[in-house]
N, C-alpha and C positions, 0 to 999 in steps of 0.2 A: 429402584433408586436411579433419576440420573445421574451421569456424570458430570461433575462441577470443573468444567474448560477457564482456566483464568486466562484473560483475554488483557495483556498488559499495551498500554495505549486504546482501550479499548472504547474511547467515546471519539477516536479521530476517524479520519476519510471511511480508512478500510476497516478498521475495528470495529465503527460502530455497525457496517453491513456485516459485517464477519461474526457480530454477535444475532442479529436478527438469523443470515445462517443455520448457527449453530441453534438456539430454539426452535426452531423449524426443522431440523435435525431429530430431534428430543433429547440435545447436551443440555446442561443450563449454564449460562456463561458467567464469570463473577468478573466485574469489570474494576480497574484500576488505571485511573490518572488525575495527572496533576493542572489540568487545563491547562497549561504553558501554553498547546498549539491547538485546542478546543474547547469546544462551547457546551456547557449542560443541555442545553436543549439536545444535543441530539442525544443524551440519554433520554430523556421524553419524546423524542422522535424513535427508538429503538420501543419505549412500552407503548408506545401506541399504535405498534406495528404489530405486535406478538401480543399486546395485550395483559401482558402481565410486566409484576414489577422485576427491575433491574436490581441486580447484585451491587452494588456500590461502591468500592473504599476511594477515596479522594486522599493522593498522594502520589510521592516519587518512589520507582524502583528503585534508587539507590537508594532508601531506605531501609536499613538491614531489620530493625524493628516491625516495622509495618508490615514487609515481607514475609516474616515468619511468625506473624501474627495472623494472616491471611492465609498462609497456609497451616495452620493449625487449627483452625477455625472452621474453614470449609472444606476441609477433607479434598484439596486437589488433587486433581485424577490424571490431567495434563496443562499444559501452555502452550498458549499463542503469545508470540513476543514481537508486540508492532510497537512501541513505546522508545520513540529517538526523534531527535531534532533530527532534521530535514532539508534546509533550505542550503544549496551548494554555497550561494555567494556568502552569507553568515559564515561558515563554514570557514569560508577562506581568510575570513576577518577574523575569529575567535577559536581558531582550531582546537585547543586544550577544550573550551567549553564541550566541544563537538566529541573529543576521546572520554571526557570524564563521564558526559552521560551517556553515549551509546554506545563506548565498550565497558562504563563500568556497572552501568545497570544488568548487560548479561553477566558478569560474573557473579552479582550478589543475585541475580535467578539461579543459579547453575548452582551455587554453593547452596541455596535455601532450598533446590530442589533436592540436592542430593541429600543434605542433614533429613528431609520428609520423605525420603525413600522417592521421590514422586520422578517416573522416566522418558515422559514422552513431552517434546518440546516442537513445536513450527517455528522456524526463523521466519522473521519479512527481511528478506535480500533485495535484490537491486538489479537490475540490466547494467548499472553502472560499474559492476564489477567486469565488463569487456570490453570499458574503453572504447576506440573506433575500432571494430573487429575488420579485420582482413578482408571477409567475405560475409552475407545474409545466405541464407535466415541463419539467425545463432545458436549451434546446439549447446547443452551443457560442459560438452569437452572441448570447445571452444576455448584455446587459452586466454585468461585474465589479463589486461593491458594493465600498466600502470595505471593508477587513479587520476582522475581530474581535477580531485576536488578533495578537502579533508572527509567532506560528507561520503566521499564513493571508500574512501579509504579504510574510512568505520566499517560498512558491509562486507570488504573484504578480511578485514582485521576479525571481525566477528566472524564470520565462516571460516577462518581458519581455528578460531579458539576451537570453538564447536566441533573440528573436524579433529585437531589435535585429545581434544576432550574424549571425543570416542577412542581413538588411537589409544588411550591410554587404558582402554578396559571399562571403562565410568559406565555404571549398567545406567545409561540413558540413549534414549534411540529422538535422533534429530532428523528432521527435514527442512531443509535450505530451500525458501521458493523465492526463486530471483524476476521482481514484477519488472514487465514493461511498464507503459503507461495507464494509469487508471485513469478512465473515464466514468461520467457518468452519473447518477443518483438512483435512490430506489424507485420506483415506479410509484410508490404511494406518493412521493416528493416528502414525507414525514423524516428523512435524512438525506445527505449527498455532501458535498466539498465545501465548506466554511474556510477559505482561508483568511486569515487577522492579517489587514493590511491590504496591500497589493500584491495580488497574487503571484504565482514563482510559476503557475503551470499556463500552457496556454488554454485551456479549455476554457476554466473559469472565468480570467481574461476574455474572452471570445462572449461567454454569458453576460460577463457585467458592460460590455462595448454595446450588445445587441440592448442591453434594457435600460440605456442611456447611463450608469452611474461610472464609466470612463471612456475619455472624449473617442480615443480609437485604439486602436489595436496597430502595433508595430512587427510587422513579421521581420525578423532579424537573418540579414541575407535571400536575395532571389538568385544568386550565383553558384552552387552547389550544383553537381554532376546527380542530378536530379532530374524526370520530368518536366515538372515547373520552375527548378531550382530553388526551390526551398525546403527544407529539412525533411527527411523521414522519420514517421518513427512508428509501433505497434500499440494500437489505443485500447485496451482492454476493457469491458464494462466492468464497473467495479461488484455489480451484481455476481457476475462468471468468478471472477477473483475471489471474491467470500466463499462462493462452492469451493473450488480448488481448495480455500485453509481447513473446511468440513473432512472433505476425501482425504486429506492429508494425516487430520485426526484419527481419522475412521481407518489409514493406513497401515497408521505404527500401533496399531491395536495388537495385530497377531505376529509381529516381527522380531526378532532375537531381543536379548535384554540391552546389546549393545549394535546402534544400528547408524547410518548417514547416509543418507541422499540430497541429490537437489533437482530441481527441478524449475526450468523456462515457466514462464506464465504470461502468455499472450494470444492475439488473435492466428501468429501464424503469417499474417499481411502487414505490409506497410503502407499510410497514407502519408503525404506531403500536408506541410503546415497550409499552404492554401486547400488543399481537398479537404481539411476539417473548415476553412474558413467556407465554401462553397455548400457543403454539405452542411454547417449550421442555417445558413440563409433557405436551405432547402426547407428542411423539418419547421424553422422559425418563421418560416416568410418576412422576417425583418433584413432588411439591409446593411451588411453590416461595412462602419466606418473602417477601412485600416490605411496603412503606408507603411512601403519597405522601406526598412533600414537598414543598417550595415549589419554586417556579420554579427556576432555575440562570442566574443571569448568562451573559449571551451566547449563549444555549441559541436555534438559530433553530427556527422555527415546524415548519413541511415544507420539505422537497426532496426532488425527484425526479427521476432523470434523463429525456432522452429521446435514446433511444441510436440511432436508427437512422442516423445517420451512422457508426457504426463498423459498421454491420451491410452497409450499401453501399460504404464506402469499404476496409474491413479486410476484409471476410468475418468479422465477430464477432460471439456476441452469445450472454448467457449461455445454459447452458443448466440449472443447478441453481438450486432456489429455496430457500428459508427452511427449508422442514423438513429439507432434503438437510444445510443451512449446521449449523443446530441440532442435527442427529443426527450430524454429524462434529465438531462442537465440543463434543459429549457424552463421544463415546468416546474422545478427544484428553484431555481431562478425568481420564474413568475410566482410559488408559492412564498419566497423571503421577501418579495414584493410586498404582497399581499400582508404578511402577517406587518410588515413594517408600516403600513397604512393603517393598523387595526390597533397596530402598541400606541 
């Protein structure tokens, strides 16, 4: 029998590679969300990858009904918890919005976990729980800055639940994996980054400038104690990041009944926002439009992880770097193209 992994968020960025993942694993994933911040298609981008069908329920985690109806149902074995709003600036406009669902959808996990006996849970954390760190590369004992943002505040607020949650004996064993930047698409281009709207990250940004559907690309500040002066930061392929939520699974398998870690998830390197602009035009050979702008409120300087804690303790550690990230977030690109010429 495999193991039934609910994968909450799990038709977004990283969920839906975190579910392809895990089937390639031999877990079978059972996915849950409310498309607020995704598209169905990439559940059809997920069966067309693995080949078989997708576990399904369409809904909120804070749904205390649906939740333990789903775990009563399919016999869950563990959780991945990627399912919260995202975007800093929202954030900062609707703050309650941003506490009600992404600290109070872990607690009605944690309570519906524990009522199903069920103990092993992945957090999706944040880099943004270090604020502008002191010093690079970031280890995990790195201390926590004040938050930026309501969004960085929820990840913090959550890993402290989580941590108090063990503290208190709760037979549930947690893993904290706090992402740098995800880049990237799957290599078949059958999934990758769908953001609704204008995008928040610069990558995709960078894709939709190179295939003409926005006019340029604004790199914010070239004045930063940088190389180039423009911002650092650690771009992860989101392919490497779905391993890691596998290993982390496959982790807390044989570990006490009460257990908490966490763990950096990045390349280890930092590039500047121009060396991802240079390096798209490389893999692209398109040229791509931009112009500096001024600074960006709350924009931190560098970060970078340093990951060899997952590299010892998980057996992780990426293995694709920037051009691999850039020339699959190309053809991801050129494939939404494509199918939008065919709808």
């Amino acid at each position: 029998m495999k193991k039934k992994i609910l994968i909450t968020g799990g038709a977004g960025y990283i969920g839906s590679h975190t579910a392809v993942a895990l089937f390639e694993a031999g877990f079978e994933p059972v996915v849950i969300d409310d498309f607020s911040n995704s598209d169905k298609s990439a559940v059809r981008g997920i069966e067309k990858i693995v080949g078989q069908e997708v576990k399904l329920y369409e809904g909120d985690c804070n749904d205390v009904k649906l939740m333990e109806e789903i775990f009563s149902t399919e016999g869950i074995a563990g959780v991945i918890h990627f399912a919260a709003y995202k975007a800093v600036g929202e954030s900062t406009e609707h703050p309650l919005k941003y506490y009600k669902n992404n600290v109070g959808s872990l607690l009605v996990l944690l309570e519906t976990m524990r009522k199903f006996e069920v103990g092993d849970i992945v957090f999706s954390s944040s880099c943004t729980v270090y604020g502008q760190p002191d010093e690079n590369p970031v280890k995990e004992s790195t201390p926590r800055k004040e938050a930026e943002s309501p969004y960085g505040n929820t990840k913090k607020v959550c890993e402290d639940i989580l941590n108090d949650y063990v503290k208190s004996k709760a037979p549930v064993r947690v893993i904290a994996l706090r992402y740098f930047n995800p880049v990237g698409a799957h290599p078949s281009s059958a999934i990758g980054e769908l953001p609704l709207g204008v995008p928040n990250n610069l990558v995709p940004f960078v894709t939709q400038t190179g295939a003409g559907l926005r006019e340029q690309l604004t790199v914010f500040g070239d004045d930063y104690d940088t190389s180039d002066g423009t911002c650092i930061r650690d771009y992860i392929h989101v392919v490497d990041l779905a391993e890691a939520h596998v290993k982390s699974i496959q982790h807390l398998a044989d570990k006490p009944a009460t257990y908490f870690d966490l763990f950096n998830l990045g390349t280890g390197e930092g590039n500047t926002v121009l060396e991802v602009v240079k390096t798209f035009e490389k893999v692209s050979g398109e040229s791509l439009k931009y112009k500096i702008g001024p600074r960006r409120s709350g924009d931190i300087e560098k970060v970078w992880a340093n990951t060899d804690k997952a590299e010892q303790v998980l057996g992780w550690r990426s293995r694709l770097n920037l051009e691999d990230a850039l020339r699959d977030s190309w053809n991801w690109q050129l494939s939404l193209k494509e199918k939008e010429k065919m709808s």
